[in-house]
Backbone as a chain_set.jsonl record, in Angstrom:
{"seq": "XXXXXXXXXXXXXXXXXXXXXXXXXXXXXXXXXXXXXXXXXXXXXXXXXXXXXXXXXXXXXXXXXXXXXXXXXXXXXXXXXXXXXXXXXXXXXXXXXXXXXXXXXXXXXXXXXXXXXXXXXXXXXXXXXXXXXXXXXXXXXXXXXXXXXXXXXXXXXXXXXXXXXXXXXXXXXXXXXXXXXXXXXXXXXXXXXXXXXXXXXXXXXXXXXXXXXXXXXXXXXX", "coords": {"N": [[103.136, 149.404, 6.445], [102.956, 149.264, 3.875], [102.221, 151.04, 2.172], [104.703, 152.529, 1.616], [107.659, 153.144, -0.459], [109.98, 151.62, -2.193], [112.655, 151.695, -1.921], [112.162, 152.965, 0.48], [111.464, 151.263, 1.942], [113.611, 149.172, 2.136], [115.39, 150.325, 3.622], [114.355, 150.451, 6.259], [114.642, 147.124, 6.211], [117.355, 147.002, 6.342], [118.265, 148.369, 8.476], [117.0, 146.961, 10.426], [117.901, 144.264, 10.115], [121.053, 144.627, 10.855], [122.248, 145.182, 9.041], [124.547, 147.521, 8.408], [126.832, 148.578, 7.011], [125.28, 148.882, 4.398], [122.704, 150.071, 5.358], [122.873, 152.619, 6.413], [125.295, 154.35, 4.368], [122.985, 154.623, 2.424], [120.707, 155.387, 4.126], [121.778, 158.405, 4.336], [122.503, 159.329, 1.724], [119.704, 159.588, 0.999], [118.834, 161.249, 2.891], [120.99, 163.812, 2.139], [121.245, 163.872, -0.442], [119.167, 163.457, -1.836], [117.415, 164.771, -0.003], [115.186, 164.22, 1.307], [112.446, 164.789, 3.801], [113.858, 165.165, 6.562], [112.273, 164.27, 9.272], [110.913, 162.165, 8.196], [112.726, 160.527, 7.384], [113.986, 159.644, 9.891], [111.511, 158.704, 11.139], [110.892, 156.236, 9.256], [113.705, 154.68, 10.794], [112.546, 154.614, 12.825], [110.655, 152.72, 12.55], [112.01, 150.772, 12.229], [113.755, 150.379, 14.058], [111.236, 149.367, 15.893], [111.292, 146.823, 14.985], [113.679, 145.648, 15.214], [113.178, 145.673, 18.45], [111.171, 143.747, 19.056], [112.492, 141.569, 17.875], [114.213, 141.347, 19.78], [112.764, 141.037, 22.251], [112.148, 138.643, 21.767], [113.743, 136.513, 21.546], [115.474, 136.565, 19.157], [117.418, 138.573, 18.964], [120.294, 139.795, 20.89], [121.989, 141.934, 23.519], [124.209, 142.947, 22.023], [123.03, 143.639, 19.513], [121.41, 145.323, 20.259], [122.959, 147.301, 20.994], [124.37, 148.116, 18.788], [121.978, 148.722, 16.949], [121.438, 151.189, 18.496], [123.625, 152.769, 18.029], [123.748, 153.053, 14.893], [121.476, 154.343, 14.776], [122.155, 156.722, 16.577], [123.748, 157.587, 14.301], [122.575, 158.373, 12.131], [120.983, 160.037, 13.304], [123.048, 162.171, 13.825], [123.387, 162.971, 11.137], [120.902, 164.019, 10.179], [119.725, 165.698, 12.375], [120.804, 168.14, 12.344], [119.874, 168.991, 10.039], [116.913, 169.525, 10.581], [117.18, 171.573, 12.084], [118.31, 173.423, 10.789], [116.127, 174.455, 9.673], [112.9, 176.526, 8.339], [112.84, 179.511, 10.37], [114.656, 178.537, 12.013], [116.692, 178.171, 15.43], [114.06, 177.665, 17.875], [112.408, 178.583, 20.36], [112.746, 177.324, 23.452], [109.94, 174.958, 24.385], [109.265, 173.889, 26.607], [110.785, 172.073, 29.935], [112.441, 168.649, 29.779], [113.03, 166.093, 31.495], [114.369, 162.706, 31.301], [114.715, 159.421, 31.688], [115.627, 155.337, 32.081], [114.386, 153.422, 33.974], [115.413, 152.149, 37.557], [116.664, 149.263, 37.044], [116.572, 148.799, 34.741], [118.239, 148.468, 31.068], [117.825, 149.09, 29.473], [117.837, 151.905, 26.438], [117.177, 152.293, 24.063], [114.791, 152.845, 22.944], [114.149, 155.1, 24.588], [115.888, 157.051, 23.659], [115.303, 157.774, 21.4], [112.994, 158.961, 22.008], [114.153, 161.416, 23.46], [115.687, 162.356, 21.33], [113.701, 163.06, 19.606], [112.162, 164.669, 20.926], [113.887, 166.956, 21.133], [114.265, 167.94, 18.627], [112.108, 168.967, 17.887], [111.75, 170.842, 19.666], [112.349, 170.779, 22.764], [114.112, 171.383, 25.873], [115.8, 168.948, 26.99], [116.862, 166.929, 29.084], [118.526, 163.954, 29.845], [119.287, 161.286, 31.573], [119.744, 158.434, 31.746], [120.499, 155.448, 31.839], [119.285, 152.878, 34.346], [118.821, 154.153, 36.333], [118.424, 155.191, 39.789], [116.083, 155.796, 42.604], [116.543, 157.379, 43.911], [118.326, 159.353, 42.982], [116.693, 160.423, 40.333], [114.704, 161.728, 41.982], [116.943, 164.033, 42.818], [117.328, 165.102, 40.857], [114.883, 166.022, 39.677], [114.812, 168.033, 41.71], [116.648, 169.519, 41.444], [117.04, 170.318, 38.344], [114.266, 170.863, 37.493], [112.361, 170.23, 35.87], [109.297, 170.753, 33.256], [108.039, 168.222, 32.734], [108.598, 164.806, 33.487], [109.762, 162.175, 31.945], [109.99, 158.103, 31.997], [111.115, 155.741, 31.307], [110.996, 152.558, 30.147], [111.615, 148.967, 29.035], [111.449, 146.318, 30.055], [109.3, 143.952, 32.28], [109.679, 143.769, 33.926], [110.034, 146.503, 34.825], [108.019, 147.892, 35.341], [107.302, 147.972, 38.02], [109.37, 149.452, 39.354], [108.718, 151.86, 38.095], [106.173, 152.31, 38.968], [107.502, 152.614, 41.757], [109.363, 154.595, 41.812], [107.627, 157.042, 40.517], [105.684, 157.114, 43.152], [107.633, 157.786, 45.214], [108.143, 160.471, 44.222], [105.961, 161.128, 44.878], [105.841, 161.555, 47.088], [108.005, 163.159, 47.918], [107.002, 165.578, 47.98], [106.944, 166.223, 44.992], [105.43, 165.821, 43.07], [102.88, 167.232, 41.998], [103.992, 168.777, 40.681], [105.421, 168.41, 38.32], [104.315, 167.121, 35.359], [104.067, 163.214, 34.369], [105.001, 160.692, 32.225], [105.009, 157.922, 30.992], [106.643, 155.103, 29.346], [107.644, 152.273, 26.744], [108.481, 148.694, 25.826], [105.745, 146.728, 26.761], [103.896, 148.583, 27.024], [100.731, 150.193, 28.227], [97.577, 151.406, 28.941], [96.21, 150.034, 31.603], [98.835, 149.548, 32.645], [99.899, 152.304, 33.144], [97.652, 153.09, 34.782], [98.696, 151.275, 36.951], [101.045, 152.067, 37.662], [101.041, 155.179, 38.248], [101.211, 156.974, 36.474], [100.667, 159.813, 34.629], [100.135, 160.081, 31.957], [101.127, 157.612, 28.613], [102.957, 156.484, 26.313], [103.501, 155.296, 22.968], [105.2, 155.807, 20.742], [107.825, 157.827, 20.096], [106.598, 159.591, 18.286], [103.74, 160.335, 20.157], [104.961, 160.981, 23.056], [106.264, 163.569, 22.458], [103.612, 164.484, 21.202], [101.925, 164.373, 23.906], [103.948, 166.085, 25.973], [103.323, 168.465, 24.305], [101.314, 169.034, 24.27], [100.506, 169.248, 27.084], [102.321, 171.454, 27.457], [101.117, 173.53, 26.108], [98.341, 173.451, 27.419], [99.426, 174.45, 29.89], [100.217, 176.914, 29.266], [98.331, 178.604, 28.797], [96.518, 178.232, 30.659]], "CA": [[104.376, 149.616, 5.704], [102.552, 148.936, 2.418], [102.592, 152.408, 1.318], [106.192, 152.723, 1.945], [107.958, 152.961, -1.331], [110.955, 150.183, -2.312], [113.865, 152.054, -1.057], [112.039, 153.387, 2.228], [111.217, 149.487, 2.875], [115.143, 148.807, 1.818], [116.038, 151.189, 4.694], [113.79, 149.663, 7.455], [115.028, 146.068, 6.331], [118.44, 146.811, 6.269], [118.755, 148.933, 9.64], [116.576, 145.601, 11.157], [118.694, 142.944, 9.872], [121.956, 145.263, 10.94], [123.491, 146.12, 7.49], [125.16, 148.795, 8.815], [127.418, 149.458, 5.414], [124.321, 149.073, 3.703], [122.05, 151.016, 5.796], [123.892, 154.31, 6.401], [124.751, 155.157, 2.836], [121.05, 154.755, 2.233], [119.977, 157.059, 4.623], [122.768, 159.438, 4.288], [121.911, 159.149, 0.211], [117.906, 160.622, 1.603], [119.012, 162.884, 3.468], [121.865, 164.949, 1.956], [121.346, 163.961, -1.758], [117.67, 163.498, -2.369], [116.001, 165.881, 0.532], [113.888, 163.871, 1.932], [112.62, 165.234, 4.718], [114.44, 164.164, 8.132], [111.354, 163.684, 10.231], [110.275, 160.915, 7.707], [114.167, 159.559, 7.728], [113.952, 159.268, 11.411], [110.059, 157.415, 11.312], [111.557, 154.89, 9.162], [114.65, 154.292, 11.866], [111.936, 154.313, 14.609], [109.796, 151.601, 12.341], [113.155, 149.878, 11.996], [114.149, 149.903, 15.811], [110.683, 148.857, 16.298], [111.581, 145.648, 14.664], [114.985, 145.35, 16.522], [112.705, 145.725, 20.051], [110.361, 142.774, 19.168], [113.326, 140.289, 18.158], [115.086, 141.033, 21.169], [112.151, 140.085, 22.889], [111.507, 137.138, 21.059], [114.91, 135.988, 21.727], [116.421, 136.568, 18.043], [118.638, 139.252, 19.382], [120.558, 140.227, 22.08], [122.599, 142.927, 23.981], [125.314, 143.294, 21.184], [122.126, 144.109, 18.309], [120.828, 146.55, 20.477], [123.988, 148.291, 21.06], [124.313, 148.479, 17.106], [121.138, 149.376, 16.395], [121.601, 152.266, 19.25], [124.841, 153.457, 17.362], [123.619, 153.038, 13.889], [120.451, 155.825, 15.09], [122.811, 157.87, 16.059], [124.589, 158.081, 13.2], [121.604, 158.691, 11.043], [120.415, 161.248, 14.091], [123.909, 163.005, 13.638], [123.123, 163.88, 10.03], [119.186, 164.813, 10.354], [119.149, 166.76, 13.133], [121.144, 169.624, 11.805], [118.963, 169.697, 8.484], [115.965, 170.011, 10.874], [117.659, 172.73, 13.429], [118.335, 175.059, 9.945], [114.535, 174.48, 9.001], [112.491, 177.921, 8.403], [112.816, 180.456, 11.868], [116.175, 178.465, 13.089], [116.185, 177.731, 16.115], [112.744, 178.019, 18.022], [111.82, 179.016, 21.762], [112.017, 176.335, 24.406], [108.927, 174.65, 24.88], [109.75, 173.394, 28.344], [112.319, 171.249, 30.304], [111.809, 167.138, 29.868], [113.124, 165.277, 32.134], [113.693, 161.288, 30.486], [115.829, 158.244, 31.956], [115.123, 154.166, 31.769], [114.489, 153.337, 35.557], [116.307, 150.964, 37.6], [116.646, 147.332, 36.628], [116.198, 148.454, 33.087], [119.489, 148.756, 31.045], [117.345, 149.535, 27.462], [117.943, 153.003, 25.96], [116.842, 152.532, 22.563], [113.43, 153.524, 22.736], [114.514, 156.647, 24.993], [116.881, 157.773, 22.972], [114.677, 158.105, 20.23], [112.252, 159.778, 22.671], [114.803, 162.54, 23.961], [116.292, 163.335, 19.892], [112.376, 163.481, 18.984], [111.837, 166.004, 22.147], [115.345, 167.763, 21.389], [114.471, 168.602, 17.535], [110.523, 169.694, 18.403], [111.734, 172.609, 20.196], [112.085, 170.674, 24.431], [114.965, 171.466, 26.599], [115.952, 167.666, 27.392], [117.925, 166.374, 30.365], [118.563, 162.424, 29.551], [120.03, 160.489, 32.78], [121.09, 157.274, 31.594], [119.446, 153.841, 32.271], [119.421, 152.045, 35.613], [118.543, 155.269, 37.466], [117.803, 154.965, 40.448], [114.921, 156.427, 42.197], [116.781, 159.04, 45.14], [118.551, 160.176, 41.749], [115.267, 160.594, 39.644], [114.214, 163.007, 42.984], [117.717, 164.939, 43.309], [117.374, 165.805, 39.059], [114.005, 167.087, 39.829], [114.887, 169.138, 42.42], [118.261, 170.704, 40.441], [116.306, 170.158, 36.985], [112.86, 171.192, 37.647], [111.675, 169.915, 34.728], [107.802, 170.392, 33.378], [107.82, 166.824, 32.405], [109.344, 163.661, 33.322], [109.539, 160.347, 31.189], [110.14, 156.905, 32.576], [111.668, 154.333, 30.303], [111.645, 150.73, 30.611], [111.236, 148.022, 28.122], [111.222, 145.045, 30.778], [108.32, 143.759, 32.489], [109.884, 144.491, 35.635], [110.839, 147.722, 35.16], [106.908, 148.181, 35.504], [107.49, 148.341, 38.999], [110.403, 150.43, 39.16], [108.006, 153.381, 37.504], [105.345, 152.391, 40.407], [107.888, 153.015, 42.948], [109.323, 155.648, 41.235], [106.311, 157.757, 40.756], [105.467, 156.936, 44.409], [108.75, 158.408, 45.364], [108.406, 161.894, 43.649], [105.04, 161.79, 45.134], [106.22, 161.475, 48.857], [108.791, 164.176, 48.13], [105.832, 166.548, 47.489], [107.028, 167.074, 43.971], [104.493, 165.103, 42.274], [101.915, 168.404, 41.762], [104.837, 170.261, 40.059], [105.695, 167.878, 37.22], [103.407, 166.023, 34.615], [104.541, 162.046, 34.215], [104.675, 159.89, 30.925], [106.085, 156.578, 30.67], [106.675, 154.406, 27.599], [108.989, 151.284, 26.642], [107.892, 147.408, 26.231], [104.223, 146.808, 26.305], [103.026, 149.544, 28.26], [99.135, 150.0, 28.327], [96.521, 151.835, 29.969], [96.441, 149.041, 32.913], [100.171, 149.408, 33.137], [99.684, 153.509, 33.199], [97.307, 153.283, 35.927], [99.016, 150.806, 37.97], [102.017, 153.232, 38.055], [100.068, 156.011, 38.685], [101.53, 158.094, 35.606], [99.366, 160.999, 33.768], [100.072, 159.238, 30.528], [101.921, 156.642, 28.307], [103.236, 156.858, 25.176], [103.819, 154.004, 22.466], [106.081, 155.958, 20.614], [108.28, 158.736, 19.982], [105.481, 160.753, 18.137], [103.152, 160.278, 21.292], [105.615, 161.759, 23.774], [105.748, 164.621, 21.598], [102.552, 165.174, 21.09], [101.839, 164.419, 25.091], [104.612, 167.259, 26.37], [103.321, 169.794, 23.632], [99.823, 168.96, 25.105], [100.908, 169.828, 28.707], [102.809, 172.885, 27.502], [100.007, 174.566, 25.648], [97.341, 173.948, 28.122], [99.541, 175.473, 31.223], [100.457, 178.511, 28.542], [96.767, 179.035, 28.506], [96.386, 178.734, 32.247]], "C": [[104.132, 149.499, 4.206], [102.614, 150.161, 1.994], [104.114, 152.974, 0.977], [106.867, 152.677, 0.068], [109.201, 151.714, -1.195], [112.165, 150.814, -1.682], [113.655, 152.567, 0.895], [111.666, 151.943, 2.911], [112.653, 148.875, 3.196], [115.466, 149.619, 3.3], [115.733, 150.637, 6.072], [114.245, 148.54, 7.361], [116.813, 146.089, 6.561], [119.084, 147.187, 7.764], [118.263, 147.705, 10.828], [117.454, 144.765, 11.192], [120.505, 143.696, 10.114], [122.789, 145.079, 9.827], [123.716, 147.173, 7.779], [125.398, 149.678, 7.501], [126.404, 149.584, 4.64], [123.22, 150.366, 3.803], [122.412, 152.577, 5.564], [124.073, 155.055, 5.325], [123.176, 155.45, 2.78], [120.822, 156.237, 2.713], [120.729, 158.377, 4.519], [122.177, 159.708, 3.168], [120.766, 159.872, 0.518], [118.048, 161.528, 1.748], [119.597, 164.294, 2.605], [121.58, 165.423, 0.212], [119.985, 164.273, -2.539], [117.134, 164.337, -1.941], [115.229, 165.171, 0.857], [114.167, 164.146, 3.434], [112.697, 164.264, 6.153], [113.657, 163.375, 9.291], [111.097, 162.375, 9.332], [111.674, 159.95, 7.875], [114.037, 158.931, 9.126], [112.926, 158.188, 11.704], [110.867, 156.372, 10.989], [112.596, 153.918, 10.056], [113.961, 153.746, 12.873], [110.953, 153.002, 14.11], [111.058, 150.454, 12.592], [113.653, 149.064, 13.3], [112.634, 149.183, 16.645], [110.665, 147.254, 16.546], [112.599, 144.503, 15.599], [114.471, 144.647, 18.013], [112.452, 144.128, 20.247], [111.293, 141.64, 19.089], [113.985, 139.975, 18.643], [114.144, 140.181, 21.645], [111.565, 138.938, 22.619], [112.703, 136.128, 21.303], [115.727, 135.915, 20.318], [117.678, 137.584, 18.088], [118.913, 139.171, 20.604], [121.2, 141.585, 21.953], [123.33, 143.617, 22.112], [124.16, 144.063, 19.847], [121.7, 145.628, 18.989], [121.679, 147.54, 20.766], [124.059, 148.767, 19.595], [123.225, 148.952, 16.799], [121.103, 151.313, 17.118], [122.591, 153.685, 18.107], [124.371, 153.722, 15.804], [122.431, 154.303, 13.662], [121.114, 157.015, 15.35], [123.366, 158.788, 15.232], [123.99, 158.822, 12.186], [121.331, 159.939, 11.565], [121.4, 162.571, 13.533], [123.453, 163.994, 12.139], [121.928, 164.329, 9.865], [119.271, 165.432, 11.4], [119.456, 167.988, 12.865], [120.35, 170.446, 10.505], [117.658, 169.821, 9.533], [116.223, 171.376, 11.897], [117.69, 173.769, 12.273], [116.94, 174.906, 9.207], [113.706, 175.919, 8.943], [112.382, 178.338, 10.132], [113.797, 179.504, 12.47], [115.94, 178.055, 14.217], [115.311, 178.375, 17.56], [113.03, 177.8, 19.552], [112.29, 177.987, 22.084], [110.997, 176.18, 24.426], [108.528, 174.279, 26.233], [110.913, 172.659, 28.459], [111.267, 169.738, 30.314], [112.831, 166.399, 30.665], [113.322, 163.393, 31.88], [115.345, 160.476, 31.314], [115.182, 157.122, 32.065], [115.108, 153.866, 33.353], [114.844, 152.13, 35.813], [115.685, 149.635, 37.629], [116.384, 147.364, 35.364], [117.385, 148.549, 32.185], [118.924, 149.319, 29.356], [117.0, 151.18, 27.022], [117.936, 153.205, 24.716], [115.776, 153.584, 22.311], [113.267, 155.29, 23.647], [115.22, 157.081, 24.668], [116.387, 158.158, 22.076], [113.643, 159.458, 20.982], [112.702, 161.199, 22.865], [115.383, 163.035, 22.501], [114.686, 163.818, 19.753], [112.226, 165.021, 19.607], [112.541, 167.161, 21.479], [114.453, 168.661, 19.641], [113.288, 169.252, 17.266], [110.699, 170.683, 19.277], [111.92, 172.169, 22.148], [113.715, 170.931, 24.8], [115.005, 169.785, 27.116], [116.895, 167.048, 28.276], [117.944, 164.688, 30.299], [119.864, 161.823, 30.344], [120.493, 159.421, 32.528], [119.78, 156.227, 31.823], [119.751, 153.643, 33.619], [119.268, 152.952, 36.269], [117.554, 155.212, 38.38], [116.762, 156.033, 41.382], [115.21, 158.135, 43.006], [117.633, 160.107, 43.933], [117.532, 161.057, 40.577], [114.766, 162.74, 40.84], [115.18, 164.2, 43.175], [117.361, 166.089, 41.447], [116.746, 166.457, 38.972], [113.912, 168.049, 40.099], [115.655, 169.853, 41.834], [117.106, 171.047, 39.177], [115.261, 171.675, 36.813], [112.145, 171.245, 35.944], [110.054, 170.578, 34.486], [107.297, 168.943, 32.925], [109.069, 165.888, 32.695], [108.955, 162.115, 33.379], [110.358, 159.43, 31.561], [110.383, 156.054, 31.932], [111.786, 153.455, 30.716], [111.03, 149.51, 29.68], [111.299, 146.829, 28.513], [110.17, 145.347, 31.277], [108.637, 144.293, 33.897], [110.036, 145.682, 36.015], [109.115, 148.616, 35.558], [106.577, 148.661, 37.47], [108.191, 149.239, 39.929], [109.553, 151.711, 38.826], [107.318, 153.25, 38.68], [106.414, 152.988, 41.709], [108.618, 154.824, 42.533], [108.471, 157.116, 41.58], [105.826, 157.853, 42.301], [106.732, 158.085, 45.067], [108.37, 160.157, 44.95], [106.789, 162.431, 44.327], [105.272, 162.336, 46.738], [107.733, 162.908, 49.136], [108.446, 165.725, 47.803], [106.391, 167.082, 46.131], [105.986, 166.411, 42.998], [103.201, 166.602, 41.011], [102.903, 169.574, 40.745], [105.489, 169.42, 38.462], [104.448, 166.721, 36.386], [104.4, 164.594, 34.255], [104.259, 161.114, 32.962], [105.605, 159.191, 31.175], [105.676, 155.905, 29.265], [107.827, 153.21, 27.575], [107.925, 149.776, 26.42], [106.569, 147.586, 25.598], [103.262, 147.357, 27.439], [101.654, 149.655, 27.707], [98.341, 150.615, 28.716], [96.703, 150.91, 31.529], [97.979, 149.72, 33.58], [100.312, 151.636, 33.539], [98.692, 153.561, 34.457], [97.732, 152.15, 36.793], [100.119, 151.276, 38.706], [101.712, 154.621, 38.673], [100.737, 157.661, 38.126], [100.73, 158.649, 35.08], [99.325, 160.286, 32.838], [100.93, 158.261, 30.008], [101.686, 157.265, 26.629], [103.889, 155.799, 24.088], [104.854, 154.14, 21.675], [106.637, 157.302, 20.433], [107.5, 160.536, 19.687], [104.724, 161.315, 19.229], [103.845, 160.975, 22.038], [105.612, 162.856, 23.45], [104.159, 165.783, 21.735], [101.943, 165.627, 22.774], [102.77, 165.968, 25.591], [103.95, 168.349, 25.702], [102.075, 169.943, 24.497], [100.058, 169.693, 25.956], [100.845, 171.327, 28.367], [102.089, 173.649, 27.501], [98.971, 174.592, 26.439], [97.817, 174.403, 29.466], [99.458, 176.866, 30.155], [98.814, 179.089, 28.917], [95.652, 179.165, 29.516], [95.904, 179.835, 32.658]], "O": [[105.051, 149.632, 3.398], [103.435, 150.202, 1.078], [104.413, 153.783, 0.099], [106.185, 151.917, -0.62], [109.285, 151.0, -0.196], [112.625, 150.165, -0.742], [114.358, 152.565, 1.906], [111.612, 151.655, 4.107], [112.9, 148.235, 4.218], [115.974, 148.809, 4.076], [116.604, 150.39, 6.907], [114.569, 148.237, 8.51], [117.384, 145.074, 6.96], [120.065, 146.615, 8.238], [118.898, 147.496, 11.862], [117.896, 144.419, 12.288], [121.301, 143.127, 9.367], [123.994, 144.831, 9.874], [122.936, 148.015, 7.335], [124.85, 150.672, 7.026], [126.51, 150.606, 3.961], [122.919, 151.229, 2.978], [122.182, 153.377, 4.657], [123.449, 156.086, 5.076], [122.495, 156.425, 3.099], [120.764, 157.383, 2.267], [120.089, 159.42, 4.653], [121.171, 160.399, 3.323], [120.895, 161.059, 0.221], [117.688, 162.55, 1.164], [119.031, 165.373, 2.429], [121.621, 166.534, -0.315], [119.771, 165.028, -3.487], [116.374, 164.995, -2.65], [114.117, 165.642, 0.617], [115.175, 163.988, 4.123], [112.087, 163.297, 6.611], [114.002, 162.406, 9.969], [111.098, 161.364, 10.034], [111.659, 158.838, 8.403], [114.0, 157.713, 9.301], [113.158, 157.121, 12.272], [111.466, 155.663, 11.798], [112.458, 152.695, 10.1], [114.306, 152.836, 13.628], [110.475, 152.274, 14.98], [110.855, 149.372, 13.144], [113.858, 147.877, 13.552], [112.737, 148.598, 17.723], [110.319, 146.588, 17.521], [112.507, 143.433, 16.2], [114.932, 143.662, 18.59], [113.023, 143.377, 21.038], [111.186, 140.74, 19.923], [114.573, 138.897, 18.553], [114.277, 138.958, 21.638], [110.626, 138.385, 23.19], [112.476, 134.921, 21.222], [116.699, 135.16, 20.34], [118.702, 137.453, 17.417], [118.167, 138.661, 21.44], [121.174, 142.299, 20.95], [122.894, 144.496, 21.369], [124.599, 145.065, 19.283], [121.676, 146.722, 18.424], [121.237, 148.688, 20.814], [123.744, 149.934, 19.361], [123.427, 149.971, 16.138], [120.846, 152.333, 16.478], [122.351, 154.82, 17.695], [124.713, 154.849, 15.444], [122.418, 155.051, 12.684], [120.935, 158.078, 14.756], [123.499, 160.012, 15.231], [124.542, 159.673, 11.488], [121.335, 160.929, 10.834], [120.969, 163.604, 13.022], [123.262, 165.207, 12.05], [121.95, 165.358, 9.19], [118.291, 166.167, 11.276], [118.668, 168.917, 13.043], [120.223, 171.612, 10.13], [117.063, 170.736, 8.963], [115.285, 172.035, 12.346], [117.228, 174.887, 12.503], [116.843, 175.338, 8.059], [114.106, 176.577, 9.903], [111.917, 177.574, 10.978], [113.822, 179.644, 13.693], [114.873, 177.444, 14.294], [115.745, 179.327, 18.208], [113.808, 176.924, 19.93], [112.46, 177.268, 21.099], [110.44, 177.275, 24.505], [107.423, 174.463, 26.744], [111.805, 172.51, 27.624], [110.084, 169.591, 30.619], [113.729, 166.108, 29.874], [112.374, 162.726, 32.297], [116.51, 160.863, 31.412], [113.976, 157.335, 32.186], [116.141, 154.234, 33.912], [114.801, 151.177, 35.035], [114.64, 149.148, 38.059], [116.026, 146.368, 34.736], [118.099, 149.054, 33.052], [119.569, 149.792, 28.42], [115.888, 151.624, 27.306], [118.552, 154.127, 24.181], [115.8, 154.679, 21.749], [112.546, 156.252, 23.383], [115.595, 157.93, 25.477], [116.967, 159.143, 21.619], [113.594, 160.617, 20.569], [111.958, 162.134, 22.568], [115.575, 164.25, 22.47], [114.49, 165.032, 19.803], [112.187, 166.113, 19.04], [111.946, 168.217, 21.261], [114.144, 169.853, 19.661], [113.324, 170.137, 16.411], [109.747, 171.378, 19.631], [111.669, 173.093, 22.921], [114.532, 170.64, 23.926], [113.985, 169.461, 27.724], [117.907, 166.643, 27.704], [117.019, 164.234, 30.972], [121.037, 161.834, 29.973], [121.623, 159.167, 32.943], [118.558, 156.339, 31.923], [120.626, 154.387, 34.06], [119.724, 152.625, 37.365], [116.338, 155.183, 38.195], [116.618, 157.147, 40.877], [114.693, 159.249, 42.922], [117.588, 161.336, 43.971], [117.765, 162.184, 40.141], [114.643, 163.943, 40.612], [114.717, 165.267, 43.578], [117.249, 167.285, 41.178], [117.03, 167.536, 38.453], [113.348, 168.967, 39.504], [115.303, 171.021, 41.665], [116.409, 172.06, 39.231], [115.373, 172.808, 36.346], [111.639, 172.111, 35.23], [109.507, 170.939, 35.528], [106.094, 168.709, 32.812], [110.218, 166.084, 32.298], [108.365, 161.321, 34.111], [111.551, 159.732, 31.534], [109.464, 155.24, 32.013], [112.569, 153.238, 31.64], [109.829, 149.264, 29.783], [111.241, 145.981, 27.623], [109.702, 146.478, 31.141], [108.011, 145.005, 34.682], [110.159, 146.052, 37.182], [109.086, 149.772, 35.98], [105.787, 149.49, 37.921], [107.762, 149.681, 40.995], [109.879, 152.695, 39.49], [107.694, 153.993, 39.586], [105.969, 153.788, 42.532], [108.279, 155.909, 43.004], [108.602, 157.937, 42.488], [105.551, 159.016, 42.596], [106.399, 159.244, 45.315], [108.475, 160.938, 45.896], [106.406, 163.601, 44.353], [104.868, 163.36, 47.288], [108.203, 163.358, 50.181], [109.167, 166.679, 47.508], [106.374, 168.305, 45.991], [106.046, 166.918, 41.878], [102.957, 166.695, 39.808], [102.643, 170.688, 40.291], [105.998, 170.137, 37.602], [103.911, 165.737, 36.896], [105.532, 164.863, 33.852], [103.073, 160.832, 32.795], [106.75, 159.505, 31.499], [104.774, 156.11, 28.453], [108.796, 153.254, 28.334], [106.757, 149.786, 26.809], [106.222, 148.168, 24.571], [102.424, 146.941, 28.239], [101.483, 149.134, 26.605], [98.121, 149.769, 29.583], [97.403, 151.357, 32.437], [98.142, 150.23, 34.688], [101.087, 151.925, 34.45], [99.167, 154.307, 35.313], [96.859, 152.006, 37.648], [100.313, 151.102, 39.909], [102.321, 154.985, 39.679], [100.821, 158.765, 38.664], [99.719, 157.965, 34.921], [98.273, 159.65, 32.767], [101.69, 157.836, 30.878], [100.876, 157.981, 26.04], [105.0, 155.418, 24.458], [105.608, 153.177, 21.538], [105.771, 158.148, 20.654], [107.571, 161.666, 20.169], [104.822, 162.52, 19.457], [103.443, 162.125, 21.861], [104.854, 163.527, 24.151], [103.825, 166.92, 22.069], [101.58, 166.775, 23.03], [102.1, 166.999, 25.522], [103.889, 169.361, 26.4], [101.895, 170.86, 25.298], [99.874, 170.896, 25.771], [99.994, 172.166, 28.661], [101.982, 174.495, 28.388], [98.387, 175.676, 26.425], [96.96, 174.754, 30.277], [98.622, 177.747, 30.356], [98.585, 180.222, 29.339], [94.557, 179.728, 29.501], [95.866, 180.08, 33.864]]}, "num_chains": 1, "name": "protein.A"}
């Protein structure tokens, strides 16, 4: 964050420590008045909510922060996504369908919410189910859906199991071979990626991203 200039540090401390009235101008102020560009508005939000994550789990927040911080992304989302949708060539192809919900026993939709705007303004068709979804739901979405990717959210420790069964699930309903799998949330890992028995993991928003485009371009090339 040391490179960060004094107002883009002001923005991350303020959206952390929920200064809402504070925050918002700010970034609104970036966006509409200055031009700075939206993907970097958004990083900062996602360094910001990073912050949020860790002092939940540290016990300095709870529920009620992460609902605010949820709402306060939106708000910022609301006004950057339209300055990136009229960006040169308008708006661009589908890249594929994504597939993204927090699986059950997890109720945290921060970090997939960021995931599914990231997807949405990079060019993916995005279908976003909700939290606590459970797993014969996960399999009916597929089947309606038919996604080329679907992401697994969960920022509890337990929800680590939930993706294992999960994943298990979509494999036993022979759709496993027809969709690529990325999870992300918490302190996912390699270990925690192969104990689920997902293609990949993703630490944050960028990653997913870059993961789906991956996929895309090497079936295109099929």
């Amino acid at each position: 964050m040391s490179e960060l200039n004094e107002r883009e540090r002001q923005l991350i401390e303020w959206l952390a420590d929920m200064r809402e009235d504070d925050a918002l101008p700010l970034a609104k102020k970036m966006l509409l008045e200055d031009g700075i560009d939206p993907l970097h508005v958004l990083g900062l939000c996602r360094q910001a909510m990073d912050i949020v994550g860790k002092r939940f789990e540290e016990g300095e927040y709870f529920l009620p922060e992460l609902v605010l911080a949820g709402e306060m992304l939106e708000l910022v989302g609301a006004i950057a996504k339209p300055l990136i949708k009229l960006g040169p060539g308008g708006e661009a192809k589908k890249l594929g369908k994504v597939l993204i919900g927090t699986v059950h026993g997890d109720l945290h939709d921060i970090g997939k919410n960021i995931v599914s705007f990231m997807l949405d303004i990079n060019g993916f068709e995005v279908k976003d189910i909700g939290v606590d979804v459970p797993v014969k739901t996960f399999i009916e979405v597929i089947n309606d859906y038919q996604p080329d990717v679907v992401g697994l959210s969960g920022f509890l420790t337990l929800a680590f199991d939930s993706m294992k069964e999960t994943i298990a699930a979509i494999d036993n309903a022979g759709l496993r071979n027809k969709v690529h799998i990325m999870i992300g949330g918490g302190q996912i890992d390699e270990t925690v990626r192969s104990y689920t028995g997902a293609d990949a993991f993703g630490v944050n928003a960028v990653e997913a991203v870059n993961l789906c485009r991956g996929w895309m371009t090497a079936g295109a090339a099929a």
